[in-house]
C-alpha positions as CSV (number, residue, x, y, z in Angstrom):
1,X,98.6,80.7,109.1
2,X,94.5,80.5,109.8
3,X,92.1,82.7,108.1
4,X,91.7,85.8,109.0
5,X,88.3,88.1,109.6
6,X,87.8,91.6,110.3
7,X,85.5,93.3,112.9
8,X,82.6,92.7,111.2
9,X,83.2,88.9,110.4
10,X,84.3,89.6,106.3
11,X,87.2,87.0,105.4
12,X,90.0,89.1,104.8
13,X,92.4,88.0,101.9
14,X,96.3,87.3,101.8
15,X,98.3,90.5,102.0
16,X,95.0,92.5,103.4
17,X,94.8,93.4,107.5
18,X,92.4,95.8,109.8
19,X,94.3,98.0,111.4
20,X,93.4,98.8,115.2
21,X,92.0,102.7,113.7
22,X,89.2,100.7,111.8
23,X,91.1,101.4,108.2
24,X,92.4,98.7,105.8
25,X,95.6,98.1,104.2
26,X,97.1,95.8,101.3
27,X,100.5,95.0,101.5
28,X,101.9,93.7,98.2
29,X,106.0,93.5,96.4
30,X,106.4,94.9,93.0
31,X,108.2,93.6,90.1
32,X,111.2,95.2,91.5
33,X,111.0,93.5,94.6
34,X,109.6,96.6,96.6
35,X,107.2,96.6,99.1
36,X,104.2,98.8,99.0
37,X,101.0,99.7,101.5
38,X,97.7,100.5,100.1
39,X,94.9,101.9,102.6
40,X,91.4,102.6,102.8
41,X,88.9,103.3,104.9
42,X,86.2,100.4,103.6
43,X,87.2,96.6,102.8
44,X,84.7,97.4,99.3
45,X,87.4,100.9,98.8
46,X,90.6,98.5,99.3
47,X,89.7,95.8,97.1
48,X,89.0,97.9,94.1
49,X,92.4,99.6,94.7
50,X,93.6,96.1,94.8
51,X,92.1,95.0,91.5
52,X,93.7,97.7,89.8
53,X,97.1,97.0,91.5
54,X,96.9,93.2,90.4
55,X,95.4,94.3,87.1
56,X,98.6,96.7,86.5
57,X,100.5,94.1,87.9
58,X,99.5,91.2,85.4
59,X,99.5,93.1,82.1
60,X,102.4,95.8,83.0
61,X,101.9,97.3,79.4
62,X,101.6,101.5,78.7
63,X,99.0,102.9,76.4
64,X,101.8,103.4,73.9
65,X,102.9,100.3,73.9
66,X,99.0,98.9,73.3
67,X,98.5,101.2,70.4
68,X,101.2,99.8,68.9
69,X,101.0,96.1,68.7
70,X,100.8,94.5,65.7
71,X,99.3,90.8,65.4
72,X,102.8,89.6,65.2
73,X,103.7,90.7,68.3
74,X,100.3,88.6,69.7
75,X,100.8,84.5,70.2
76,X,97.3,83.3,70.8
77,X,98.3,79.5,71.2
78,X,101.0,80.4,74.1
79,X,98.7,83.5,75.5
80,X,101.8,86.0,75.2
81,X,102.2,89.7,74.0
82,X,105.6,90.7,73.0
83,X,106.3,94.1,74.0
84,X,109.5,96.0,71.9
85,X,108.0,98.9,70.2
86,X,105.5,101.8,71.2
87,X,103.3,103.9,69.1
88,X,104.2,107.9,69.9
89,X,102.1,110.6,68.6
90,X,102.7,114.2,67.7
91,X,101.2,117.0,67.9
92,X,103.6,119.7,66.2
93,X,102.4,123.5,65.4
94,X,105.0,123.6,62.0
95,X,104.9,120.1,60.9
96,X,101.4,119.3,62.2
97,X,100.0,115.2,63.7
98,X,102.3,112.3,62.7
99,X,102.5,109.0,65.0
100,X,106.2,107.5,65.1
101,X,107.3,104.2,65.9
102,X,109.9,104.1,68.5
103,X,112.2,101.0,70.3
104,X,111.6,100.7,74.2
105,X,114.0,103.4,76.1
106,X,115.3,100.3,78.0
107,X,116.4,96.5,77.8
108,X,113.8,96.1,80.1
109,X,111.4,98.2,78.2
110,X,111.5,94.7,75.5
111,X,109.6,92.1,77.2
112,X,107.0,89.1,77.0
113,X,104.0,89.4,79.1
114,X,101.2,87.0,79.8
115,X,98.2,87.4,77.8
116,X,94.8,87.5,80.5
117,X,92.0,85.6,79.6
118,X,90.2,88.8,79.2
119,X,92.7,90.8,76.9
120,X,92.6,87.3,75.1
121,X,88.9,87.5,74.0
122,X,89.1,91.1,73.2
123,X,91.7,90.9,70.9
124,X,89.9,87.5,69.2
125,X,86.9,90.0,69.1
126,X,88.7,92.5,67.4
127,X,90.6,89.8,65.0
128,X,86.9,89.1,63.8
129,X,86.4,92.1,62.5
């Protein structure tokens, strides 16, 4: 398949198109296999909505499950992050703020995910300190 270009001459990337209304769409699967349509009405709108679709795509981890990795569950040499706990906090009237330490709801809920160059530096940032 040749390259692609919108109206205005802008090389459009894989899974983007122009539709004939003059709005943009990114088609992309999900983990699950599922096919999803995002659309915009700028190429600059659709491609920020795409970096956070890739982004959430690539690191797939919830802010639970972030505030609750330990360096064990980090292998720097391998760039992986082992996912099979999350950190839950509460916020209870009688027995006041505790955080608890809970397994994943889910077999799927315990995975490995690939480590992004940038998560990789920001945890070696935080390491130094």
């Amino acid at each position: 398949m040749g390259k692609r270009y919108d109206k205005k001459h802008r090389l459009l990337k894989t899974g983007e198109s122009e539709r004939p209304d003059g709005y943009y769409q990114y088609r992309y699967t999900d983990r699950k296999g599922k096919r999803h349509t995002l659309t915009a009405g700028t190429l600059e709108e659709l491609r920020q909505r795409e970096e956070e679709i890739i982004r959430d795509k690539s690191d797939g981890i919830r802010a639970g499950e972030i505030t609750g990795l330990r360096w064990q569950d980090i292998d720097m040499d391998e760039d992986l992050i082992e996912v099979n706990h999350t950190l839950v906090y509460y916020n209870h009237a009688e027995n006041g703020c505790y955080f608890s330490i809970h397994t994943p709801k889910t077999k799927a809920g315990n995975r490995t995910i690939p480590m992004l160059d940038e998560v990789k530096q920001a945890f070696l940032d935080e390491k130094r300190y």
